[in-house]
PLY file of the C-alpha trace (Angstrom):
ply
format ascii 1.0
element vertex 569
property float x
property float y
property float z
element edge 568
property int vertex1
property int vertex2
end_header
22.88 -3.19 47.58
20.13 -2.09 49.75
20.40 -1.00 52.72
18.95 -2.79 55.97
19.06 -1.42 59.25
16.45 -2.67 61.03
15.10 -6.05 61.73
12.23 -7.08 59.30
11.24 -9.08 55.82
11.82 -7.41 52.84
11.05 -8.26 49.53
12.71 -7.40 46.25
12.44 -7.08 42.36
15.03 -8.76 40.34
15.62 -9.27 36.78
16.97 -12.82 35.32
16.69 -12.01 32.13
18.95 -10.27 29.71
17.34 -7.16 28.34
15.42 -6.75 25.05
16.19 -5.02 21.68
13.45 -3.98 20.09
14.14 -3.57 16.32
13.01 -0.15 15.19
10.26 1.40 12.36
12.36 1.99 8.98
9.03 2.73 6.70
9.02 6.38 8.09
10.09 8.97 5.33
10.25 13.11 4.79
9.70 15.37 2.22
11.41 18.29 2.13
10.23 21.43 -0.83
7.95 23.99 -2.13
4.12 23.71 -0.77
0.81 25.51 -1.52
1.20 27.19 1.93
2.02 25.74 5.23
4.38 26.63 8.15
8.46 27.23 6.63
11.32 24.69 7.99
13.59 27.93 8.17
15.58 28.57 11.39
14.57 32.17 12.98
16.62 35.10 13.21
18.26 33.62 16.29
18.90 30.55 13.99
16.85 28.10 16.44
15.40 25.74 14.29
11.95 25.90 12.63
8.49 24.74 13.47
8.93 21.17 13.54
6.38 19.26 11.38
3.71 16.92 11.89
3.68 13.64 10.80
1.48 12.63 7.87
-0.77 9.37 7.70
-2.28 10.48 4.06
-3.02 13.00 1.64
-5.81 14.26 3.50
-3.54 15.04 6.35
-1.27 16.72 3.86
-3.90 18.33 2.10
-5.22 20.22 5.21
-1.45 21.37 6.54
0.39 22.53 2.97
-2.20 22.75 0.48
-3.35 21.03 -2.44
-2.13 20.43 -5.79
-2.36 23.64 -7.81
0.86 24.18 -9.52
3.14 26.76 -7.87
3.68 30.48 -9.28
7.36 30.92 -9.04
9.29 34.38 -10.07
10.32 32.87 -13.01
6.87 31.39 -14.04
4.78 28.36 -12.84
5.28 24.95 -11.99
3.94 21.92 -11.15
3.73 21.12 -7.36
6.14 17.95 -7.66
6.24 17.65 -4.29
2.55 17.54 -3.59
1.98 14.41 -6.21
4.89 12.91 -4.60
3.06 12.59 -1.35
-0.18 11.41 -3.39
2.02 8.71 -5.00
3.50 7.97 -1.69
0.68 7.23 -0.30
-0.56 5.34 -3.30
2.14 2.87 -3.31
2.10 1.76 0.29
3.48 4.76 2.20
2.44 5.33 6.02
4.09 7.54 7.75
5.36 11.00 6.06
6.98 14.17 7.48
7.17 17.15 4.76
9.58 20.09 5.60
8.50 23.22 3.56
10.86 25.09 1.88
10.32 28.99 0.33
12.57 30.67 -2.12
13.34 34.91 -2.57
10.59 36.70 -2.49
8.07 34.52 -0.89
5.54 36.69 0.42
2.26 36.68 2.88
-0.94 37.94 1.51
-3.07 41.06 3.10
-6.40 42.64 2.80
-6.04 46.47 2.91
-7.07 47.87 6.81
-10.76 46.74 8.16
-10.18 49.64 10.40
-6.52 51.57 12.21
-4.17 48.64 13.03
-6.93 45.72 11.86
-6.30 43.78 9.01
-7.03 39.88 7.87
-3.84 37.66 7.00
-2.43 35.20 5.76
-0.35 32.91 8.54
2.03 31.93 6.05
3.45 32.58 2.58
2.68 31.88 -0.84
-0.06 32.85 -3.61
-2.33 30.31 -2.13
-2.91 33.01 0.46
-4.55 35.60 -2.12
-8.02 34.88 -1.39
-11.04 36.56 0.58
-12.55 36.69 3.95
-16.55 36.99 3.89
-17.90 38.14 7.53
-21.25 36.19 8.30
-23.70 37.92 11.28
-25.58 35.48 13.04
-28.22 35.29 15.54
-30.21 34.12 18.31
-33.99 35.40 19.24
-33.96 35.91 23.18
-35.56 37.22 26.15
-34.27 40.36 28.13
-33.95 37.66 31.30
-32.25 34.93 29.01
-29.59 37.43 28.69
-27.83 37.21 32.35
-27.26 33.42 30.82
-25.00 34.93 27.61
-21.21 35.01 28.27
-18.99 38.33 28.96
-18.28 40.24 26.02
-21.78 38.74 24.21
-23.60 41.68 21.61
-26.82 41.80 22.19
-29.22 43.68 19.44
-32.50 45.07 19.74
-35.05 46.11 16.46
-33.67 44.12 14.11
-30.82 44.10 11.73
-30.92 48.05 12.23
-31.58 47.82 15.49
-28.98 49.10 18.59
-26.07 46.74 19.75
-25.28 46.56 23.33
-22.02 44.70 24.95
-22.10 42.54 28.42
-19.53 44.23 30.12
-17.55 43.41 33.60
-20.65 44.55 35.68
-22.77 41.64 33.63
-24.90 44.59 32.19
-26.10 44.95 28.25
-24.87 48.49 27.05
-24.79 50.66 24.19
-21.95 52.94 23.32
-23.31 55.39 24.92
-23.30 53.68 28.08
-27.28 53.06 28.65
-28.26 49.50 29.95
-31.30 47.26 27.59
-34.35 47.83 28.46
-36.01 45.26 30.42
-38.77 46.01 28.69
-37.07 45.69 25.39
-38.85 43.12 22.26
-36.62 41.99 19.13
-33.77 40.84 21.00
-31.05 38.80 20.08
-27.49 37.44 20.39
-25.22 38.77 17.83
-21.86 36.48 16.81
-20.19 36.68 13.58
-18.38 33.81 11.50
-15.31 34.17 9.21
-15.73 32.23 6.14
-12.17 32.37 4.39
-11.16 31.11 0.94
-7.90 30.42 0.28
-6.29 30.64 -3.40
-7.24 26.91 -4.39
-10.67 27.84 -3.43
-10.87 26.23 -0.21
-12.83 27.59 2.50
-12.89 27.06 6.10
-15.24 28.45 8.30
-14.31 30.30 11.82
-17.92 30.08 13.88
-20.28 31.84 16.40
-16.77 34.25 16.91
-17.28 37.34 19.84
-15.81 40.62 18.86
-14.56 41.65 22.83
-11.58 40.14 23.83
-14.21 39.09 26.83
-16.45 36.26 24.97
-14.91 32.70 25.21
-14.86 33.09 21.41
-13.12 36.33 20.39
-12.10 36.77 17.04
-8.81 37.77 18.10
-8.01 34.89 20.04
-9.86 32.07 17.64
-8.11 33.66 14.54
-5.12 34.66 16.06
-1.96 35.28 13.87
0.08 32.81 16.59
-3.04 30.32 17.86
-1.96 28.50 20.98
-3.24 25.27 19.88
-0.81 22.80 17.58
-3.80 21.66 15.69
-4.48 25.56 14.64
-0.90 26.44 14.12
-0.76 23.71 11.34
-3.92 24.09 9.77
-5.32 27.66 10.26
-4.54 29.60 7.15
-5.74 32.94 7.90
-5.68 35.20 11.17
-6.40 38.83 11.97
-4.79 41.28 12.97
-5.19 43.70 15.86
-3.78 46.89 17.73
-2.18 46.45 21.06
-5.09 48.64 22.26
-8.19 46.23 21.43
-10.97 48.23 19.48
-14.34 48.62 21.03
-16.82 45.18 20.01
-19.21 47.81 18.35
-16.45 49.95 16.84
-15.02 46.49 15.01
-18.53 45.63 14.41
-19.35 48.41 12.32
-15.78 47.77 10.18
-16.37 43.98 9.94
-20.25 44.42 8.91
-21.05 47.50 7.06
-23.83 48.96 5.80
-23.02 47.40 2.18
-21.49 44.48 3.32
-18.37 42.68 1.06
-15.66 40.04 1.34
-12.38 41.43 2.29
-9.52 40.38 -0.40
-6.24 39.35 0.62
-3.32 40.40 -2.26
0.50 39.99 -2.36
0.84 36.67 -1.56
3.89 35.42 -3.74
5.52 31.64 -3.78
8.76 33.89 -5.15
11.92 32.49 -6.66
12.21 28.81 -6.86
13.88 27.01 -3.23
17.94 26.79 -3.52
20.44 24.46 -2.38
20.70 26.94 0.43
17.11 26.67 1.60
16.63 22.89 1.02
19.10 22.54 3.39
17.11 24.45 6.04
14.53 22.45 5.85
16.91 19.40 6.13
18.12 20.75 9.55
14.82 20.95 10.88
14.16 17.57 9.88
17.46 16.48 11.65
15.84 16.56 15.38
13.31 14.22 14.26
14.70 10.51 15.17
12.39 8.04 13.85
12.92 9.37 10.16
14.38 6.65 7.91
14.17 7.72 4.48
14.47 11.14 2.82
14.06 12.59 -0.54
13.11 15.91 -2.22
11.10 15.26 -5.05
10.50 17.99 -8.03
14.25 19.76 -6.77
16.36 17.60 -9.88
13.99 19.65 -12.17
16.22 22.75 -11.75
19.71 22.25 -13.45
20.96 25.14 -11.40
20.02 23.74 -7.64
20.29 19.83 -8.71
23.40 19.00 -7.61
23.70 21.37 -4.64
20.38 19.26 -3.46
21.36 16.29 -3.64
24.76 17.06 -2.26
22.74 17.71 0.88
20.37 15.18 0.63
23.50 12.96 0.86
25.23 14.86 3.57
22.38 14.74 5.52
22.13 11.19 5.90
25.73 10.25 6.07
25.83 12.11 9.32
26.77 10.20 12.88
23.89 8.11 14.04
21.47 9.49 11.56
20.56 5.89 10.04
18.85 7.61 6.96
18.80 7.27 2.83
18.16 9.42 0.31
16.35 8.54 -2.62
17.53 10.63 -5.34
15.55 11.49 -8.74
17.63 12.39 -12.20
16.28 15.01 -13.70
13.52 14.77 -16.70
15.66 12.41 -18.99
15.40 12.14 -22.90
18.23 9.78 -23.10
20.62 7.03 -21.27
23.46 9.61 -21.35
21.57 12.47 -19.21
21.22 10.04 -16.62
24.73 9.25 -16.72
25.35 12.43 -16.31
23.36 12.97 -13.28
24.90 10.01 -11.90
28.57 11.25 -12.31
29.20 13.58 -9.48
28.06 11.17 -6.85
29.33 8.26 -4.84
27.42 7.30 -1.51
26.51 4.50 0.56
23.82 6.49 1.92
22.10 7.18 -1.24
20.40 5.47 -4.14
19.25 7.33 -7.94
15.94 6.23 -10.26
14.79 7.12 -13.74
13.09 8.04 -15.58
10.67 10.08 -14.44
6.72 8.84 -14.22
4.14 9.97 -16.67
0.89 9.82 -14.30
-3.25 11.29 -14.34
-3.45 14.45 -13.65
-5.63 15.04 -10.61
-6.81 18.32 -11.34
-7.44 17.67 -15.00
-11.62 17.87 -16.40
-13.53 16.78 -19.67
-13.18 20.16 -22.04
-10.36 22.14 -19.66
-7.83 23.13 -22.30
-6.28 24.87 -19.36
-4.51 21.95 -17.52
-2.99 18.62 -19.38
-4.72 15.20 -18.99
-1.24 13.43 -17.80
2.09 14.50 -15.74
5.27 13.76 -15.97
6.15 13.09 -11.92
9.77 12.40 -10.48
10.28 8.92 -9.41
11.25 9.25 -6.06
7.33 9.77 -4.29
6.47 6.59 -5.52
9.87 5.00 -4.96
9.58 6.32 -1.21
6.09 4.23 -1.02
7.62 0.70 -2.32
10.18 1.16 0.01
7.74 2.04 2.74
5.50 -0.84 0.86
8.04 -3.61 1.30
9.36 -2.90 4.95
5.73 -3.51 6.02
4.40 -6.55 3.70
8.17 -8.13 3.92
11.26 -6.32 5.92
13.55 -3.84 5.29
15.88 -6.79 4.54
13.96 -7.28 1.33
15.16 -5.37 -1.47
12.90 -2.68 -2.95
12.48 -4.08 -6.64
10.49 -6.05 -8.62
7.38 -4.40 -7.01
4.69 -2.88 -9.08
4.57 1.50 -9.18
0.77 2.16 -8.54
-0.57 5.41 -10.40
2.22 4.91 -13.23
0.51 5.20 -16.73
4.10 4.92 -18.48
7.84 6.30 -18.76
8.68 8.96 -19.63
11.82 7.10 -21.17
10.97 3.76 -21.97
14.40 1.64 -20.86
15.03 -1.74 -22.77
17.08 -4.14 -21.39
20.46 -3.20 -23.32
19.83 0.56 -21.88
20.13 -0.66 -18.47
22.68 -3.20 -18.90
24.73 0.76 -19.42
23.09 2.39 -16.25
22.33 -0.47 -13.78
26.44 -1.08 -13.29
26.78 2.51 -12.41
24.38 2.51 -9.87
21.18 3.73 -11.56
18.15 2.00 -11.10
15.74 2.04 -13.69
11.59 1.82 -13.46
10.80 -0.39 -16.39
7.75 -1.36 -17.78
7.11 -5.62 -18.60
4.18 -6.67 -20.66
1.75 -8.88 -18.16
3.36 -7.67 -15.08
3.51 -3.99 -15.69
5.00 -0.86 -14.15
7.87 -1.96 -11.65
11.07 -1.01 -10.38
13.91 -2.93 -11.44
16.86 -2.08 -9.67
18.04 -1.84 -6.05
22.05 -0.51 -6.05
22.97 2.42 -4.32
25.16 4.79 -5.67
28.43 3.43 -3.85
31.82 2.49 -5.45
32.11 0.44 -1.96
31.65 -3.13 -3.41
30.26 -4.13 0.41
27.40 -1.72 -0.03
26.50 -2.22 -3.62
22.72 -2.80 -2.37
19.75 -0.81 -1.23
18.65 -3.22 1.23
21.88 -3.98 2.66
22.46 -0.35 3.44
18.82 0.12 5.17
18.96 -3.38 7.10
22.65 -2.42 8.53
20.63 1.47 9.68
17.94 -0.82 11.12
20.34 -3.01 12.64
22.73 -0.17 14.35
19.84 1.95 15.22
17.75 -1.09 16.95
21.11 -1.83 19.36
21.97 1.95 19.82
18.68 2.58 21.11
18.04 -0.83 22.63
21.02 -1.11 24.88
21.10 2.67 26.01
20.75 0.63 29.65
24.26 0.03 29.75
25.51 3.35 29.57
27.26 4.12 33.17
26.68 0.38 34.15
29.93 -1.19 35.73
31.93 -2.10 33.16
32.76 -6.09 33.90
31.64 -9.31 33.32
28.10 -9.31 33.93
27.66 -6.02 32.04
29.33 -7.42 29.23
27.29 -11.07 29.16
24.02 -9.03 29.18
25.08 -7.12 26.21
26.36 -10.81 24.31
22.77 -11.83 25.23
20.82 -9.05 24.32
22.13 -8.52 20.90
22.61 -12.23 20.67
18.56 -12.38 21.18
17.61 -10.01 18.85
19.70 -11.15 15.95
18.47 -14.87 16.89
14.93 -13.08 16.10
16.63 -11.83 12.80
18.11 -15.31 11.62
14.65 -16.82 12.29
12.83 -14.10 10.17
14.85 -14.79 6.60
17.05 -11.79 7.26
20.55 -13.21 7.93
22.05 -16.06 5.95
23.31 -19.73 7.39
21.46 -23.02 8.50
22.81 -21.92 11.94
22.68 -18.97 14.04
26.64 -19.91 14.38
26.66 -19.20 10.37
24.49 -16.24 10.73
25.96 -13.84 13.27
28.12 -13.68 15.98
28.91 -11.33 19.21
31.66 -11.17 21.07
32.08 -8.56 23.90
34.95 -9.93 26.38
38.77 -9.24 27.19
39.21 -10.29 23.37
37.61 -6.74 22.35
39.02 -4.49 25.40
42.21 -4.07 26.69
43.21 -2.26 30.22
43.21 1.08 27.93
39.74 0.65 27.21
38.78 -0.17 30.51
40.50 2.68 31.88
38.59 5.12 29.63
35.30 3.83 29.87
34.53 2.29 26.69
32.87 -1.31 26.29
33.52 -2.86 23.04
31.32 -5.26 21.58
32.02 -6.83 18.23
29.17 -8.39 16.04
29.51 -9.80 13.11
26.10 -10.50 10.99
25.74 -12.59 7.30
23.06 -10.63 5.43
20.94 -11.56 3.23
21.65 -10.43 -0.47
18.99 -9.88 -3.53
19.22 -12.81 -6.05
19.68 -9.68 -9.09
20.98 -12.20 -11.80
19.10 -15.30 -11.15
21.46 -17.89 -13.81
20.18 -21.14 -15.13
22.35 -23.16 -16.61
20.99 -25.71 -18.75
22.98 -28.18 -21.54
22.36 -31.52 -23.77
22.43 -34.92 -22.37
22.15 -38.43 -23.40
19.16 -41.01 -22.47
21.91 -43.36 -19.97
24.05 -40.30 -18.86
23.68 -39.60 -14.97
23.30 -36.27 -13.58
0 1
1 2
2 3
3 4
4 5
5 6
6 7
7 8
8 9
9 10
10 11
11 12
12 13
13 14
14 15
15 16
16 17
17 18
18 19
19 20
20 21
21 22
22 23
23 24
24 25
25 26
26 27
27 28
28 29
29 30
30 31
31 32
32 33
33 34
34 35
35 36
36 37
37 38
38 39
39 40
40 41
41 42
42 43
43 44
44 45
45 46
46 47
47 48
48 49
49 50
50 51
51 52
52 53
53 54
54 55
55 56
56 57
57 58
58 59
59 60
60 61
61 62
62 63
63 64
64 65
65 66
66 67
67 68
68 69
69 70
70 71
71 72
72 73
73 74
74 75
75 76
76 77
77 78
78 79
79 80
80 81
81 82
82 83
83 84
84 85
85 86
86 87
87 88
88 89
89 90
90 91
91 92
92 93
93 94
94 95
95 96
96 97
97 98
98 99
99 100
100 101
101 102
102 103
103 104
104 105
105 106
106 107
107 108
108 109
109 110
110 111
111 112
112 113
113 114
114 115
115 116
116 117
117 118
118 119
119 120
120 121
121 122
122 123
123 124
124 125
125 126
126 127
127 128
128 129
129 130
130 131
131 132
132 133
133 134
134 135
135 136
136 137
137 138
138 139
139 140
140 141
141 142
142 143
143 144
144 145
145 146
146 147
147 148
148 149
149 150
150 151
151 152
152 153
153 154
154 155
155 156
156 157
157 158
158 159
159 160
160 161
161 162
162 163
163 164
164 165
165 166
166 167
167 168
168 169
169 170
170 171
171 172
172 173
173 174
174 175
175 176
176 177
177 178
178 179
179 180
180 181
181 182
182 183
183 184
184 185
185 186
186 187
187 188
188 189
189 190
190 191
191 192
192 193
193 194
194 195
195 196
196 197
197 198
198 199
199 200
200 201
201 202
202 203
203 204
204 205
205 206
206 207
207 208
208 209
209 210
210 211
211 212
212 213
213 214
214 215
215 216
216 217
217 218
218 219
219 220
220 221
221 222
222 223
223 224
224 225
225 226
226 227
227 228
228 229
229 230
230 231
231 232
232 233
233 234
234 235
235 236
236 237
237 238
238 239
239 240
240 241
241 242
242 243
243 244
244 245
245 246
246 247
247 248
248 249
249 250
250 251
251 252
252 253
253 254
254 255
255 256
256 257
257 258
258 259
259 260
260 261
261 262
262 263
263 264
264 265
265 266
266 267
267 268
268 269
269 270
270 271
271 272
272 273
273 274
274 275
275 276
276 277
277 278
278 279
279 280
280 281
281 282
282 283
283 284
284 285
285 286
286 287
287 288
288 289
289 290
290 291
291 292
292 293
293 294
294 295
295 296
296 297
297 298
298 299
299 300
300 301
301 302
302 303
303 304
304 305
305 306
306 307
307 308
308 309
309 310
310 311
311 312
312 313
313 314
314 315
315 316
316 317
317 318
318 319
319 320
320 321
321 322
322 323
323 324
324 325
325 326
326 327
327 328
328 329
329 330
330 331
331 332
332 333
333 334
334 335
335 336
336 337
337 338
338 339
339 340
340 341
341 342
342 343
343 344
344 345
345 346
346 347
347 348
348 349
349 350
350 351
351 352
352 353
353 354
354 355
355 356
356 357
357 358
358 359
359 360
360 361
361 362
362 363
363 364
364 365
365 366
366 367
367 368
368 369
369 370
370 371
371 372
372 373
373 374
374 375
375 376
376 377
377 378
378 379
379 380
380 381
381 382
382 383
383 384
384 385
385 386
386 387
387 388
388 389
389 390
390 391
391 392
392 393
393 394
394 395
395 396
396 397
397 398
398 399
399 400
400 401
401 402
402 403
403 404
404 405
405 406
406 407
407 408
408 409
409 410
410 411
411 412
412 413
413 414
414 415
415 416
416 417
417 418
418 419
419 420
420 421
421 422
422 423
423 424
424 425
425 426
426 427
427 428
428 429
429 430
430 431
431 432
432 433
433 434
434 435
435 436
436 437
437 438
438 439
439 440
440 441
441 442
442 443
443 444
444 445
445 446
446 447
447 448
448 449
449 450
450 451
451 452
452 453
453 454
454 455
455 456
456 457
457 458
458 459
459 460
460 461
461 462
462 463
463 464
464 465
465 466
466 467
467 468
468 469
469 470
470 471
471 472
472 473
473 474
474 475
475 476
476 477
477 478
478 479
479 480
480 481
481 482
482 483
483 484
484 485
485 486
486 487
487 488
488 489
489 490
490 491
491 492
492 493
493 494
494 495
495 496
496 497
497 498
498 499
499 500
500 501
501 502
502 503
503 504
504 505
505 506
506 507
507 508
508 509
509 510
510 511
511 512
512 513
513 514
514 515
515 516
516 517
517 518
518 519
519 520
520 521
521 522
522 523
523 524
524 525
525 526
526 527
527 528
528 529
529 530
530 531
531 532
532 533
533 534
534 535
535 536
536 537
537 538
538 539
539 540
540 541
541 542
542 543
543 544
544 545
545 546
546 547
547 548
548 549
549 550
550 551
551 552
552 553
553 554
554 555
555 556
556 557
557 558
558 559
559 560
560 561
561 562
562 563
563 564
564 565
565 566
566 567
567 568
């Protein structure tokens, strides 16, 4: 209670209500593999985690942070960049929200151009061939008068006579001088303001362009802080491919002008950039702990890793283990790899048994993006694993319909074909096992047909079951962190009966529990029925809630037989 200790009104605020529960976003997904470039999800030599990454509201986004869709050239030779079309399909078939974890194998390297001058160099911020490209240095300038120059910032070049004319610097004093020491002229005609720009293009061929940069670490724009190896900004960090290099001791503006822009001027080229060896179970898992501090994640998947046969298993092993962890409220979406027949996908299937986990095939023949009229170079179609596109529908269906609604029967956007066209007695073999098949339906076309998770558990045979029960436990964990420290008695425990009570009401009401009643639907019970004295005595409040959910209709059964004209029904 307040306290009152001396004569007066005073008004309070008081609550009559029970508290809310806000049900939580279950569309969000991550990626987690090889990339064009992009920052690594690898913990540091101190083992703190990672950079941690940015979320993703479409290709573009993805496009400007890991690169585009250029296959990758791995140790052992190239392949396609599975993980890249798996965001494009994601995004394709619904998908909103995306965080992508990046993931390097051996030998991953970061390209270099050979010294502009002792201790300067340009680089490449991260690893991977994408980052053998070129840096072309650009001079530009501005015609203005000897007085207009007490306007120019610190550190500003200043040339006079043309483009082989003398430089000057602004230094401390705010006076123009050459290097060997003697102020402009004020007399002086021809002069102009001196910046350079970076234009850099990366492997892909895309360039980016670093303007109006200062060469003395005075101007507001120095090219040592704009194209710094660690920018300070988050926006650079992500995005800024390439950086330079520079001593401890900064070089003179006119000594690095003279190495950046020399007589015979030519792009500097960046070599030894290297993807290396393809990502292992090892290093998947990195990136998996990264993606761990990142709460509002609700659906995870690596696409492109089941194309190995020697990291397959090892992936999804973690793939699973990361989402069956405490309170992590997650599935995985796994992919079998590039099937021929029934049996392979069997075989994938074998060695797993999750609640937290559901597999798809076959894999998704789709356009190929990067494919032209008369390139013999690059094939017309690719065959894509399922689980980008899955990711999308699931993402699709949460939005347009709930995550109570089971992700099947829903149309795959961008899919051309199978690559293993399933009839009906093939999946009659795979759907009782737990693999759920894409299948292609004259007059409705590409869809997925199957929603089982890879559980032996009877109770969580279903995809949707499994996500509603995450949205469900994550919605109360986070909407009744209130009550934590609260006095644990009666009035504690009726707000908790009528929060959750509320929210599930909501649920009923929305199609997502079954019954005619909210009494058939759910109920909660937090009283001396769920706590005894022990309980009490260790500070745990026990609240028991049962809910009735909703279950897809997978084998909808007509019966129909003969009748007579007089026979009643």
């Amino acid at each position: 209670m307040p306290e009152y200790l001396a004569p007066g009104v005073f008004v309070e605020e008081v609550s009559f209500r029970a508290k809310s529960i806000e049900g939580v976003s279950t569309s969000t997904t991550a990626f987690v593999g090889p990339t064009r470039r992009g920052p690594v999800a690898r913990p540091d030599a101190q083992g703190h985690p990672g950079p941690v990454p940015e979320v993703l509201t479409s290709f573009l986004d993805f496009q400007r942070i890991y690169g585009g869709l250029e296959d990758l050239a791995f140790t052992g030779g190239t392949r396609t960049n599975y993980l890249a079309h798996a965001v494009r399909a994601y995004f394709d078939n619904g998908g909103a929200r995306l965080f992508v974890a990046r993931v390097t194998g051996a030998g991953a390297a970061t390209a270099q151009s050979g010294d502009v001058m002792a201790g300067v160099r340009f680089v490449c911020r991260t690893p991977g061939s994408c980052g053998n490209g070129r840096v072309d240095i650009v001079v530009n300038t501005q015609p203005v008068t000897v007085g207009a120059l007490s306007r120019a910032p610190a550190g500003s070049i200043a040339r006079v006579g043309g483009a082989t004319g003398t430089l000057f610097v602004r230094g401390t004093d705010g006076v123009f001088k050459d290097g060997g020491g003697t102020a402009i002229a004020n007399t002086a005609t021809g002069v102009e303001l001196v910046t350079v720009t970076a234009l850099t293009t990366d492997g892909d061929g895309i360039v980016k362009s670093y303007d109006q940069m200062g060469l003395d670490p005075a101007h507001p724009r120095y090219i040592g802080a704009v194209m710094a190896p660690n920018p300070s900004r988050r926006s650079d960090q992500l995005e800024q491919t390439f950086a330079i290099v520079l001593p401890a001791t900064r070089p003179g503006a006119l000594d690095l002008f003279a190495a950046l822009v020399p007589a015979a001027p030519a792009p500097f080229t960046l070599s030894g950039g290297s993807d290396g060896a393809a990502p292992t179970a090892t290093e998947y898992g990195e990136g998996l702990d990264v993606l761990s501090g990142l709460e509002d994640i609700s659906i995870v998947a690596a696409p492109g890793s089941s194309a190995d046969d020697a990291t397959r298993q090892g992936v999804h092993d973690r793939l699973i283990s990361h989402c069956e962890r405490r309170r992590a409220y997650r599935i995985a979406v796994l992919d079998t790899r590039q099937v021929s027949t029934v049996g392979e996908a069997r075989d994938d299937r074998a060695p797993l048994d999750s609640t937290h986990a559901a597999l798809y095939t076959p894999w998704i023949i789709s356009e190929n993006p990067l494919f032209k009229p008369g390139d013999t170079t690059r094939p017309r179609e690719l065959a894509l694993p399922p689980s980008g596109a899955v990711c999308g529908v699931y993402a699709r269906t949460d939005i347009n319909r709930g995550v109570f609604k089971a992700p099947a029967n829903e149309v795959v956007r961008g899919a051309l074909r199978y690559d293993l066209e399933i009839n009906f007695a093939q999946q009659e073999t795979l759907n009782p096992i737990g693999i759920n098949c894409l299948r292609f339906f004259p007059n409705r076309g590409n869809r997925v047909w199957g929603a089982r998770t890879i559980s032996s558990d009877p109770e969580w045979k279903y995809v949707n079951v499994r996500r509603y029960f995450n949205y469900l436990e994550r919605s109360i964990d986070i909407g009744t962190q209130w009550a934590v420290f609260e006095p644990n008695g009666d009035k504690l425990w009726a707000n908790i009966r009528q929060a959750v009570s509320d929210f599930l009401v909501n649920e009923w009401r929305s199609g997502a529990l079954l019954g005619t009643s909210t009494r058939e639907a759910f109920f909660v019970r937090c009283d001396r029925s769920t706590m005894d004295q022990n309980d009490l005595d260790n500070g745990r409040l026990i609240c028991l809630i049962g809910v009735a959910v909703v279950k897809p209709a997978e084998f909808v059964i007509f019966r129909i037989g003969q009748k007579t004209a007089d026979a009643r029904s």
